[in-house]
C-alpha positions as CSV (number, residue, x, y, z in Angstrom):
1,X,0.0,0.0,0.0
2,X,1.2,3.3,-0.6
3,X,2.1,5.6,2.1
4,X,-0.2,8.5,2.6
5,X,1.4,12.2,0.9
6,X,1.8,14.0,4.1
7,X,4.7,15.3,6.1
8,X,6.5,12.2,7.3
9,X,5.8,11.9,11.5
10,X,9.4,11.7,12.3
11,X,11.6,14.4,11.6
12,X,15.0,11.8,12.0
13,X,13.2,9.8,9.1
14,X,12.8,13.1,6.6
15,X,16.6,13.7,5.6
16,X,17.1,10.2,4.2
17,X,13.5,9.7,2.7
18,X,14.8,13.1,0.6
19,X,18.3,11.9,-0.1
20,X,16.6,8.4,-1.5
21,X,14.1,10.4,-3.4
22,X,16.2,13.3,-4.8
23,X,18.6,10.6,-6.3
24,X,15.1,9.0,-7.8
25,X,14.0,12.2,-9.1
26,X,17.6,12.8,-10.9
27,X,16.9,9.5,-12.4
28,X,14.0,10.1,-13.8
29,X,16.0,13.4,-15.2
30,X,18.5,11.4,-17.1
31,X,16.0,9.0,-18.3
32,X,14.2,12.2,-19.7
33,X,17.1,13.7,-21.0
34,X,18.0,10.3,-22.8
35,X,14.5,8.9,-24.1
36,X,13.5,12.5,-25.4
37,X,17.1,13.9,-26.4
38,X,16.1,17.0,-24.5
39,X,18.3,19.3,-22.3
40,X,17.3,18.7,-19.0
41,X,17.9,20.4,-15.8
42,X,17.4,19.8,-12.0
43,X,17.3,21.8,-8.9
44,X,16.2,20.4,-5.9
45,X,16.5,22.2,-2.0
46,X,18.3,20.1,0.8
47,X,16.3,18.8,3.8
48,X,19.1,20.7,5.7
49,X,19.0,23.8,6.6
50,X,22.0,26.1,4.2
51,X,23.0,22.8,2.8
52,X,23.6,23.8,-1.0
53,X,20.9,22.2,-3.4
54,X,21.2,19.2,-5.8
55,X,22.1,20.8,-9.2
56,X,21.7,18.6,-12.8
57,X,22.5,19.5,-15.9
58,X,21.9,16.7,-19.0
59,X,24.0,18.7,-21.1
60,X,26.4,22.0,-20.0
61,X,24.8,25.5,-19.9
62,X,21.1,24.6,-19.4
63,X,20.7,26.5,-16.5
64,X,22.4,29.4,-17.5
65,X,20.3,29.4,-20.9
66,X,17.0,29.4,-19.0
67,X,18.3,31.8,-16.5
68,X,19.1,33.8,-19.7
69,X,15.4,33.5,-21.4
70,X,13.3,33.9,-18.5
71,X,13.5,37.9,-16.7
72,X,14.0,37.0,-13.1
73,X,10.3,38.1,-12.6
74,X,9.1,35.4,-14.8
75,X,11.2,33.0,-12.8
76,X,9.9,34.3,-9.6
77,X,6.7,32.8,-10.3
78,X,7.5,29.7,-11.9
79,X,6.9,28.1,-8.3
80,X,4.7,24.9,-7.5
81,X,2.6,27.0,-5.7
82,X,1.6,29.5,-8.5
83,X,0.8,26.1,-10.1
84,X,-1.4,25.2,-8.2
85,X,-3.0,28.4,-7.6
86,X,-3.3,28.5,-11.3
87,X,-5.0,25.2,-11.9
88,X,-7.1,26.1,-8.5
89,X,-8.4,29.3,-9.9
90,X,-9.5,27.2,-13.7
91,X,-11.1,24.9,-11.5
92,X,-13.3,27.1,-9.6
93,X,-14.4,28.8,-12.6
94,X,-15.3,26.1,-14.2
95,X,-17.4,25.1,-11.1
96,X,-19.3,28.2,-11.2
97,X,-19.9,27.9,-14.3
98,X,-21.8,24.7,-13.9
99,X,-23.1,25.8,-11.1
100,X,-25.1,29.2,-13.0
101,X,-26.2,27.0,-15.7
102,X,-23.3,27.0,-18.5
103,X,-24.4,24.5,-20.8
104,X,-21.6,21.5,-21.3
105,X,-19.4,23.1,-18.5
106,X,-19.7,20.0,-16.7
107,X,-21.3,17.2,-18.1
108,X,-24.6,15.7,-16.3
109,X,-23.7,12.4,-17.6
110,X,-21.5,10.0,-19.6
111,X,-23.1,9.5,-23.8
112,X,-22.9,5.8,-23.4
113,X,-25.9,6.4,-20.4
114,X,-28.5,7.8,-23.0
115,X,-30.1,5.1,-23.5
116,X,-30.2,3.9,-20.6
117,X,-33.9,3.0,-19.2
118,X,-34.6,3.6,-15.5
119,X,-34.9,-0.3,-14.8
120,X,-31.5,-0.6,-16.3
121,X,-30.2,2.3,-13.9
122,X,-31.6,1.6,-11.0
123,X,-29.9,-2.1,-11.6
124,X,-26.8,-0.4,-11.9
125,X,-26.7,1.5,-8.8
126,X,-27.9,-1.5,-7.1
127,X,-24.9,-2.8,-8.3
128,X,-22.3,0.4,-7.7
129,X,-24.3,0.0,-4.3
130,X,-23.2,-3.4,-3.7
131,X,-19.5,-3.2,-4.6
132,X,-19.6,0.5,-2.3
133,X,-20.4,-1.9,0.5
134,X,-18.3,-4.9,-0.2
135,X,-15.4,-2.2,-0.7
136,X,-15.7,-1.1,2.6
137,X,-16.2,-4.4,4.1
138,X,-12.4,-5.2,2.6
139,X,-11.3,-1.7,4.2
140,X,-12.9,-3.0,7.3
141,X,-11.3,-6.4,7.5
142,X,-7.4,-5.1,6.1
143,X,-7.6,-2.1,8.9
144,X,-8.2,0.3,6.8
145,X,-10.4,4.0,7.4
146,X,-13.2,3.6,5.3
147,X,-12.8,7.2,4.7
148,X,-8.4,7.3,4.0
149,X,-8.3,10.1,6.5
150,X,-10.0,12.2,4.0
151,X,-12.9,13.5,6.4
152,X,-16.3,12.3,7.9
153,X,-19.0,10.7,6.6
154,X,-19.7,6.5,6.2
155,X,-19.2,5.3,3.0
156,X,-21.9,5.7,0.2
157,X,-23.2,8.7,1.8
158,X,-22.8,11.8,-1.2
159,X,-22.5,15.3,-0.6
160,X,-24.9,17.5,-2.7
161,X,-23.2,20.1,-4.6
162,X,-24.6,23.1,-3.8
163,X,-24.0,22.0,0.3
164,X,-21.9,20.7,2.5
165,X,-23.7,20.1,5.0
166,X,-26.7,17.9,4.1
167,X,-26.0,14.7,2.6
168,X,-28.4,12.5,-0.2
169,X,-28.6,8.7,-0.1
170,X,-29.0,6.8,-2.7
């Protein structure tokens, strides 16, 4: 099972989970470099505190070209963070969008459920039902929060859109 993404409990545990990782990560670099025959560089922090970074280059002069192409204000915000902020902000757009009546800015439902007739539905809820419940059963029996650590609420229980408070059953 894969372990959860979230700051590791103990600290002692951190510096050599990064070291193993960062040596992963550079792999992954050179296989990129190699496969795709692009220049390829990598910076990565140290878990220590004014230890000096892991620096990369595929090929000499990388760096110093990017450094070159971008303005330093334009690499100021080429963070993760601005990333995600990004991607954050499209999201919640497109939410309220769907949520003022856009048509097609979120589909209601997939073309293959058309023609679908409501026997036929409600057979197949009974059955997303039924694996729901034998999922959680399996959670149950391994040790596992039926949940993930995710938040409250048993499994199967939905929460409506425009609410988070009240929740429909199926």
């Amino acid at each position: 099972m894969a372990r959860p993404m979230r700051l590791m409990e103990y600290a002692r545990e951190r510096p050599k989970a990064h070291a193993k990782r960062a040596d992963g990560l550079k792999k992954q670099a050179e296989k990129l470099a190699t496969l795709c025959g692009v220049p390829v560089a990598l910076v990565c922090a140290s878990a220590r505190a004014g230890a000096p970074p892991l620096v990369w280059e595929s090929e000499e002069g990388v760096l110093e070209r990017y450094r070159r192409a971008v303005p330093p204000e334009a690499r100021a915000g080429h963070t993760h963070r601005a990333y995600l902020e990004t991607e954050l902000g499209k999201r919640r757009a497109k939410l309220a969008r769907a949520r003022h009546g856009c048509p097609a800015a979120l589909p209601d439902w997939d073309e293959a459920l058309n023609d679908m007739t409501l026997g036929d539905a409600r057979e197949l809820l009974r059955a997303i039902d039924a694996a729901l419940l034998a999922t959680g059963d399996r959670m149950e029996a391994l040790g596992v929060p039926a949940d993930h650590g995710h938040g409250p609420g048993p499994l199967g229980e939905q929460v409506t859109p425009d609410s988070s408070d009240y929740a429909a059953m199926p």
